[in-house]
VOPAGU-2260 file (C-alpha; in pm, 1 decimal, decimal comma):
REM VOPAGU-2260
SITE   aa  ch    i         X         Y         Z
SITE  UNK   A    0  -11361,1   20086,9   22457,9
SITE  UNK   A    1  -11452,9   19778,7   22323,8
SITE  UNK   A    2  -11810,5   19633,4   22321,0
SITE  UNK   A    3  -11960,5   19256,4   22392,0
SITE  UNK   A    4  -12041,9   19242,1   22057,5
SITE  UNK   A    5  -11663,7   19422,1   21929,7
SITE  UNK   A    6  -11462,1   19146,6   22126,3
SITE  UNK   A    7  -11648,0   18840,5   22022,3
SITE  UNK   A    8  -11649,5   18956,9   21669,0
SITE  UNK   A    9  -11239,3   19008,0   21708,3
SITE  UNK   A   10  -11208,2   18639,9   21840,6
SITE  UNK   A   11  -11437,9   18483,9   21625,8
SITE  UNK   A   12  -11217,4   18627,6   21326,5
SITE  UNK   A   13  -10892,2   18528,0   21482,6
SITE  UNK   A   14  -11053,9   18197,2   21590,6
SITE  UNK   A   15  -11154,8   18155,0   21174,5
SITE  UNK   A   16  -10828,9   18242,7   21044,7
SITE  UNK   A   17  -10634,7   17963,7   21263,9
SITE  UNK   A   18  -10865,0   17734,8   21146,3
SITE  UNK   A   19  -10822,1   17865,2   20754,3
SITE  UNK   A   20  -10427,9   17821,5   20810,2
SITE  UNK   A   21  -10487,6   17460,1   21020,0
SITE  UNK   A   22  -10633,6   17366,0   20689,6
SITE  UNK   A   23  -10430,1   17517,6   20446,3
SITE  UNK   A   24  -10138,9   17351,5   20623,3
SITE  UNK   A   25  -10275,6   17007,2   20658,9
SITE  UNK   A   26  -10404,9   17042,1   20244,5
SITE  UNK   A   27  -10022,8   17147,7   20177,8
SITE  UNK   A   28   -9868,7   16888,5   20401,3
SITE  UNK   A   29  -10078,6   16580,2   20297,6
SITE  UNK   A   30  -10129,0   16594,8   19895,4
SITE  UNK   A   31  -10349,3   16293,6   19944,3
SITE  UNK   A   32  -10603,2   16531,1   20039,5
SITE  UNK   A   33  -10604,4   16704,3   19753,4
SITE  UNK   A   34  -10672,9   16478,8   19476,1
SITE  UNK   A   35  -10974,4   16353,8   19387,1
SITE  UNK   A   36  -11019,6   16014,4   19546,6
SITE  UNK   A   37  -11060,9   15675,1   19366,6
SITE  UNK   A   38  -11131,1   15487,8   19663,4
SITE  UNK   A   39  -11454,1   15346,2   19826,7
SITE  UNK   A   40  -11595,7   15597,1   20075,1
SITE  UNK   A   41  -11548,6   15385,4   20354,8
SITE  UNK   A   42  -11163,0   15390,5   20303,6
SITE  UNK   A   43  -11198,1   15780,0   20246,7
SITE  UNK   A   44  -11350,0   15812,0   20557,0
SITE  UNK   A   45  -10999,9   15650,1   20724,7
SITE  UNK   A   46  -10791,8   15829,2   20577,5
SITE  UNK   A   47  -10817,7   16137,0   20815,9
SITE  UNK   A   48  -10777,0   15940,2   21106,3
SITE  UNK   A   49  -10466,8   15743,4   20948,7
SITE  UNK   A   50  -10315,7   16100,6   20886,7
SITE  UNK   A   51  -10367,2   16191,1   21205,7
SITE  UNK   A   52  -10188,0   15876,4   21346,4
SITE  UNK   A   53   -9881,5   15943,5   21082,0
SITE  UNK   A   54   -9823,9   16263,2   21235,5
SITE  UNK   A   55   -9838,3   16158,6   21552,5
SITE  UNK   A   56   -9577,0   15855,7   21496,9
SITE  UNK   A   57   -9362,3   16134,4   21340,9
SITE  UNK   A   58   -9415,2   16314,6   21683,1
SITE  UNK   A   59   -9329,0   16037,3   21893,4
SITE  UNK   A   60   -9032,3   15936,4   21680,9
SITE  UNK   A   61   -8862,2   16199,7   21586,8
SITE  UNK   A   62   -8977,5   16434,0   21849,9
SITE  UNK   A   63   -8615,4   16670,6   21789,2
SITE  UNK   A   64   -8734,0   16787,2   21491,6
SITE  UNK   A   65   -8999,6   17011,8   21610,2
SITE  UNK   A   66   -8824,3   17047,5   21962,3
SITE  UNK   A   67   -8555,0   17267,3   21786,7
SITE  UNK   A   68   -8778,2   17476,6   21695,5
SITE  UNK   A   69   -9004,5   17549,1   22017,1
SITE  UNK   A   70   -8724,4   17720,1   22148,7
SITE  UNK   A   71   -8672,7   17989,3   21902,0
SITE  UNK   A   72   -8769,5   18342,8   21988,0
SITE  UNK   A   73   -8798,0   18431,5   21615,5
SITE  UNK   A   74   -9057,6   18197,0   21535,2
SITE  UNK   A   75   -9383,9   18382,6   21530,8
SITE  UNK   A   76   -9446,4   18711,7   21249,9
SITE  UNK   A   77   -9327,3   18984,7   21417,5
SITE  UNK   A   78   -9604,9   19196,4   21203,8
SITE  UNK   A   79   -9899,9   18983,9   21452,7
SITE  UNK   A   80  -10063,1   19275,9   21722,1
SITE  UNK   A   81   -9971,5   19050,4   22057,1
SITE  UNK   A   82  -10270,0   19273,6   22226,9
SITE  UNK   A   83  -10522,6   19078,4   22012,1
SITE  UNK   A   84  -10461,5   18713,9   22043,1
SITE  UNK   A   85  -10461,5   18534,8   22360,4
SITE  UNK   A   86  -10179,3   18271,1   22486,4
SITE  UNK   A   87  -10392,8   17954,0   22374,9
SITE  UNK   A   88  -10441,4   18104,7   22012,8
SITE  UNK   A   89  -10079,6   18220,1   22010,6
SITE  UNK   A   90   -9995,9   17864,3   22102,3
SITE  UNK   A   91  -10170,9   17730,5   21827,7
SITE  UNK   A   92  -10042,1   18026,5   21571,7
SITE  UNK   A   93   -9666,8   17876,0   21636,6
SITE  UNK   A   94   -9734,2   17528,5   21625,4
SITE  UNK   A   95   -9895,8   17631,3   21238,4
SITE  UNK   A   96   -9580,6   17789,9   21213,1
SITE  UNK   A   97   -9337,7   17508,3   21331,8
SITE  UNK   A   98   -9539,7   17251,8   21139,4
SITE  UNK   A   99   -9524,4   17513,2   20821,4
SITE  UNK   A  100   -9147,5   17506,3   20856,5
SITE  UNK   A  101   -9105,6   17137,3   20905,5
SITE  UNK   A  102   -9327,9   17034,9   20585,3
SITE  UNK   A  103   -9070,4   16969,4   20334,8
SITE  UNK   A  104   -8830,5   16808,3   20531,9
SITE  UNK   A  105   -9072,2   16546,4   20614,2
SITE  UNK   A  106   -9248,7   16488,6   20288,3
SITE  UNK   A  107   -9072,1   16202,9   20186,6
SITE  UNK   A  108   -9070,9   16018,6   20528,4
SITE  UNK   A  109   -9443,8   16080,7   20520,6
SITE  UNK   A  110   -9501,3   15937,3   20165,1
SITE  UNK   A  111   -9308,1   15630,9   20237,0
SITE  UNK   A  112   -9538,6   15609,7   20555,4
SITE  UNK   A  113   -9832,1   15673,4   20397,7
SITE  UNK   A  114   -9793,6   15418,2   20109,0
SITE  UNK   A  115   -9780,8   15211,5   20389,5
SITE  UNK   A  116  -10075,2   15282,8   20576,8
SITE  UNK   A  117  -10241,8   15312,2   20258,6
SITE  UNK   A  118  -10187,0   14949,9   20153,1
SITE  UNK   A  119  -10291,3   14826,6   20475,5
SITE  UNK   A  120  -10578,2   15010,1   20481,1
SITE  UNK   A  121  -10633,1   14882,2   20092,2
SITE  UNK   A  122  -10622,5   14528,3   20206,3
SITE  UNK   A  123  -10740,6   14492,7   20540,4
């Protein structure tokens, strides 16, 4: 049997390593975020919320691309103990998953967005 203590210790470690991955993934998915920055901290500070936008007009326009993939039985690790994680972190484990998958095939879309938003951030 599992104690207080045992089970909010399990989900506090799950809960961490989503977050880890969430990060990992946006890092890997957004190279802008890991280079050093030459830019005045006020534009540093919107670049976050720019990314955040980009992804969501990738969402909203191309909304197939992940679509294909929602559907796919074979999505999450079949190694991951089902017992342990709850629907809402299992959700979020295969959206890390679909938006793993779909990385490369938007990179270049992305950088062509992000030069974009970048110069309109530069000069506004």
């Amino acid at each position: 049997s599992v104690n207080r203590e045992e089970l909010f210790n399990l989900r506090h470690a799950v809960a961490r390593n989503v977050i880890e991955q969430i990060f990992s993934i946006v890092k890997s998915r957004w190279e802008v975020l890991n280079c050093p920055a030459n830019f005045d901290m006020s534009i540093q500070a919107r670049i976050p919320p720019a990314l955040a936008a980009l992804h969501n007009f990738i969402l909203q326009f191309d909304p197939t691309d992940i679509e294909d993939f929602l559907n796919d039985p074979n999505i999450l690790n079949e190694e991951l103990d089902m017992e342990y994680y709850s629907n809402d972190i299992m959700e979020i484990l295969q959206q890390i998953h679909l938006l793993e998958k779909k990385r490369r095939r938007w990179k270049e879309c992305e950088m062509k967005s992000l030069k974009v938003c970048g110069s309109s951030i530069s000069s506004g």
